[in-house]
C-alpha atoms as an extended CHARMM CRD file, in Angstrom:
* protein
*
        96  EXT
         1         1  UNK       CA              0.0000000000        0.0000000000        0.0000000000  PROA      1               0.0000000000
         2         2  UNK       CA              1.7810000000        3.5470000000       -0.7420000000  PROA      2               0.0000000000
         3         3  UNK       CA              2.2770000000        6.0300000000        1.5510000000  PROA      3               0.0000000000
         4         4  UNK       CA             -0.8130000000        7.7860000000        0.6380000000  PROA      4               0.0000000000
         5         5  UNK       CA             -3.4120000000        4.8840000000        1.1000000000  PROA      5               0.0000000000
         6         6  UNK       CA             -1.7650000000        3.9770000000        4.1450000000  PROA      6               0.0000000000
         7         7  UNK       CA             -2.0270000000        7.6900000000        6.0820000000  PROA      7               0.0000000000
         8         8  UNK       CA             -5.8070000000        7.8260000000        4.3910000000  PROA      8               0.0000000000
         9         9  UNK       CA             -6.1390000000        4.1700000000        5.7250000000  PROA      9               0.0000000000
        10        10  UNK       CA             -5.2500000000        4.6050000000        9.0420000000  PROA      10              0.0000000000
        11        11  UNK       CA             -7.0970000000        8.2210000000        9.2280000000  PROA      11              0.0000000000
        12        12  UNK       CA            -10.6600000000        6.4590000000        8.3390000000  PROA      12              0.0000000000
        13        13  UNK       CA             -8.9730000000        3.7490000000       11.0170000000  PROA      13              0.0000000000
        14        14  UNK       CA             -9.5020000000        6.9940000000       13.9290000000  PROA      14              0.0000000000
        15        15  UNK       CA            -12.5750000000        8.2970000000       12.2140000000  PROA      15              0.0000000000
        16        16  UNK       CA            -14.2470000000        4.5390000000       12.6160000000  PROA      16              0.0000000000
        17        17  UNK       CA            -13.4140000000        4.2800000000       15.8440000000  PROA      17              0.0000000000
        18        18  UNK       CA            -14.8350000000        7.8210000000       16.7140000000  PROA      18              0.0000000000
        19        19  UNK       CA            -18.0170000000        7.0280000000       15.3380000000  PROA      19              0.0000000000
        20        20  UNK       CA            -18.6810000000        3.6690000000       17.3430000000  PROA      20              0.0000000000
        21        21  UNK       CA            -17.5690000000        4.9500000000       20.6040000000  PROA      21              0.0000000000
        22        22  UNK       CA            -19.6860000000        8.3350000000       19.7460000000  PROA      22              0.0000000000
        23        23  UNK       CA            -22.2620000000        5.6830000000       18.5470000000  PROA      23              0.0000000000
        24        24  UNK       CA            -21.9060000000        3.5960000000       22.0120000000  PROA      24              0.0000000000
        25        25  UNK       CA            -22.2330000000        6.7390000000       24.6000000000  PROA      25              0.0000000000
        26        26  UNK       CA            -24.8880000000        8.6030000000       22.7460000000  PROA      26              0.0000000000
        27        27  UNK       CA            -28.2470000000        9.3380000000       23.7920000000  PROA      27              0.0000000000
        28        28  UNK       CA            -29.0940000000       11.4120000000       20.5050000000  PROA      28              0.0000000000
        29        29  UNK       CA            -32.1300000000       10.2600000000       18.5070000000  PROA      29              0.0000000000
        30        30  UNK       CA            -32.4430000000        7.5930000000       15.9700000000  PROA      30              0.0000000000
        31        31  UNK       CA            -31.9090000000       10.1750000000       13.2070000000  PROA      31              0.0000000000
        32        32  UNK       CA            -28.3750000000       10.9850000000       14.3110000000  PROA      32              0.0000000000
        33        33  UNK       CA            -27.7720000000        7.0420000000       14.9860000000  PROA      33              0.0000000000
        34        34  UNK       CA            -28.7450000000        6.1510000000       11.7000000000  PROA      34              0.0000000000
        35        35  UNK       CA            -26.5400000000        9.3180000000       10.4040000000  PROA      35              0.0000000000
        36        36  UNK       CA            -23.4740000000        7.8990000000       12.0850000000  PROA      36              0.0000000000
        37        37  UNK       CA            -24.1100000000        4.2230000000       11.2230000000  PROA      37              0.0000000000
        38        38  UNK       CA            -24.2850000000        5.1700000000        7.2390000000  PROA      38              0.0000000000
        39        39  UNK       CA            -21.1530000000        7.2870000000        7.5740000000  PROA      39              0.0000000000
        40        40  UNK       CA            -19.2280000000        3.9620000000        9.5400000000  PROA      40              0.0000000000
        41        41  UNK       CA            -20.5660000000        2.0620000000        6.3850000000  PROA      41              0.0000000000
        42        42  UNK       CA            -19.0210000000        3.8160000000        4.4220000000  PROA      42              0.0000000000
        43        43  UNK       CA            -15.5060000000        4.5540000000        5.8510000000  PROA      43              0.0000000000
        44        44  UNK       CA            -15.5870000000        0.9600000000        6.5120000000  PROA      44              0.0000000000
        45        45  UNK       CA            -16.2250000000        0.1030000000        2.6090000000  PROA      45              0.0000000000
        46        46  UNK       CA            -13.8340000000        2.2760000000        1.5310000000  PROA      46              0.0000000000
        47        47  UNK       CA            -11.2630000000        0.6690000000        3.9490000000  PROA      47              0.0000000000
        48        48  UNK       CA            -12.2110000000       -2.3510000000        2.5110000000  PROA      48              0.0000000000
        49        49  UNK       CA            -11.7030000000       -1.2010000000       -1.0310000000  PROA      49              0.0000000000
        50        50  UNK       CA             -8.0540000000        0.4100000000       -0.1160000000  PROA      50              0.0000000000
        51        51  UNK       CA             -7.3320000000       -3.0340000000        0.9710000000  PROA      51              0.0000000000
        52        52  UNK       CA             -8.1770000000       -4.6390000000       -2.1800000000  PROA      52              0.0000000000
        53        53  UNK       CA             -7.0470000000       -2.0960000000       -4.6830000000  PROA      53              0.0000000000
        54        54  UNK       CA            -10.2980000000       -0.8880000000       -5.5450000000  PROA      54              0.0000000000
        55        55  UNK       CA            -10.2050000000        2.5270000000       -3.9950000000  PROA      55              0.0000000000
        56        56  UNK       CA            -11.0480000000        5.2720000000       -6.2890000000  PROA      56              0.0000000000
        57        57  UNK       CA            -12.4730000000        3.4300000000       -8.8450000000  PROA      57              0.0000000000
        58        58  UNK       CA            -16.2460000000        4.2450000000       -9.7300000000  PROA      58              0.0000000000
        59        59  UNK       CA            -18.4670000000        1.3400000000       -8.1480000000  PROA      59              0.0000000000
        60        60  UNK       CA            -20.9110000000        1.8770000000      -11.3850000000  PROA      60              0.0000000000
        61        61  UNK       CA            -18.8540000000        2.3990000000      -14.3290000000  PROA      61              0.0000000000
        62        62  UNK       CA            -15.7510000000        1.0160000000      -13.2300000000  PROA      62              0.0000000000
        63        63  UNK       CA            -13.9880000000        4.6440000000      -14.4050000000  PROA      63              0.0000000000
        64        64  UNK       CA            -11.1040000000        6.3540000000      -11.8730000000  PROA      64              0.0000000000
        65        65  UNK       CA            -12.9350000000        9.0150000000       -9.7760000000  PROA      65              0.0000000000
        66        66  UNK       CA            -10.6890000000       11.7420000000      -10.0380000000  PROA      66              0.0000000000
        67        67  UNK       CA             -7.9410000000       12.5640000000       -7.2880000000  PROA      67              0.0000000000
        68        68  UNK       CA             -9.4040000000       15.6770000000       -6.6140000000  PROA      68              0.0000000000
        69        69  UNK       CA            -12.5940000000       15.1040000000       -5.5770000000  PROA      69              0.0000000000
        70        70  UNK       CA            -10.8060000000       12.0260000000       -3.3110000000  PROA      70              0.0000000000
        71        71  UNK       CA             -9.5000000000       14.2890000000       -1.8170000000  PROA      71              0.0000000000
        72        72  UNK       CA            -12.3130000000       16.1910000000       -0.8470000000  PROA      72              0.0000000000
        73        73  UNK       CA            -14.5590000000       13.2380000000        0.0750000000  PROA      73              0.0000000000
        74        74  UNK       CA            -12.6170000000       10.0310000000        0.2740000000  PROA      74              0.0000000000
        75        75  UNK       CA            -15.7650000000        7.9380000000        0.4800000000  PROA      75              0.0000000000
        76        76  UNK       CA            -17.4140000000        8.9390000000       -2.3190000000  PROA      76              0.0000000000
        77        77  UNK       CA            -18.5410000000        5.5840000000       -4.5040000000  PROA      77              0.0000000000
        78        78  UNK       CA            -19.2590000000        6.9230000000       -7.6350000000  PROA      78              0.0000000000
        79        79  UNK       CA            -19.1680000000        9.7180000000      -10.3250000000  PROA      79              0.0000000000
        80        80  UNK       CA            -22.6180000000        9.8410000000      -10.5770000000  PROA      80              0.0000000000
        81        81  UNK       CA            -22.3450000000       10.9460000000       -6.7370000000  PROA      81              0.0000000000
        82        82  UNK       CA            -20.1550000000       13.6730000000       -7.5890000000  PROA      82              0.0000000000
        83        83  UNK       CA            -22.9840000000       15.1840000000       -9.3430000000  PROA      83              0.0000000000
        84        84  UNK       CA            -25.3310000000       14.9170000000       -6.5340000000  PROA      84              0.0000000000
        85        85  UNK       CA            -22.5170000000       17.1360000000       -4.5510000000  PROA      85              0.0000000000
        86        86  UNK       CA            -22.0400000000       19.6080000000       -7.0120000000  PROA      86              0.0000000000
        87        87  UNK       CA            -25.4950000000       21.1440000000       -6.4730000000  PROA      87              0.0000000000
        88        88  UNK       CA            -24.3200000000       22.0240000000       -2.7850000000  PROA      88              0.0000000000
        89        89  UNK       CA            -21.1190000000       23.9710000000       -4.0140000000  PROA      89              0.0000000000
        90        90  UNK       CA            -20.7610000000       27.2640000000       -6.3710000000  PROA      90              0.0000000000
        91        91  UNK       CA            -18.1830000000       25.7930000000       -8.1230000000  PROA      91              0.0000000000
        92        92  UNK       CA            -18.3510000000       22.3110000000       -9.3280000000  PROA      92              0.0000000000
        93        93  UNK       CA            -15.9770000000       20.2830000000       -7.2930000000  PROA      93              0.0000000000
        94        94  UNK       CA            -14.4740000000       18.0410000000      -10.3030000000  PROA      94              0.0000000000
        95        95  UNK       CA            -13.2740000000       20.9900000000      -11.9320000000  PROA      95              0.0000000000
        96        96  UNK       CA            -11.0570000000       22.3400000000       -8.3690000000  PROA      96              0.0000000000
């Protein structure tokens, strides 16, 4: 694994464990539990796919998801996804 993948592995590593002990000591409503489980999901799938060489590659199409949008939200699965976040920004994010 290079350098990269490893710090970004072991950074969703914390993250993961944040989330469950935040998870295990909250009182918060199902809402924000469900919020939290989703986001473990997916830190955990993209752990997974780091693992197995699969990481930025677009679960639908199969195309590379571009470095810098990777960057911005390592857990993203797809390209199609990217267009579903570039309604929330002023720029769009696959052009940064």
């Amino acid at each position: 694994m290079e350098a990269k993948l490893a710090k970004l592995y072991t950074e969703l590593r914390t993250t993961s464990e944040e989330l469950l002990k935040r998870m295990e000591s909250s009182n918060g409503s199902n809402e924000i539990q469900e919020i939290l489980k989703e986001e473990l999901n997916d830190i955990e799938a993209t752990m997974v796919k780091i693992k197995t060489g699969q990481y930025g590659i677009c679960e639908m199409s199969g195309e590379m998801i571009p470095a810098e949008v990777l960057k911005i939200m390592p857990t993203i699965k797809s390209l199609k996804d990217i267009e579903g976040l570039n309604s929330f920004f002023r720029k769009p994010i696959n052009t940064i």
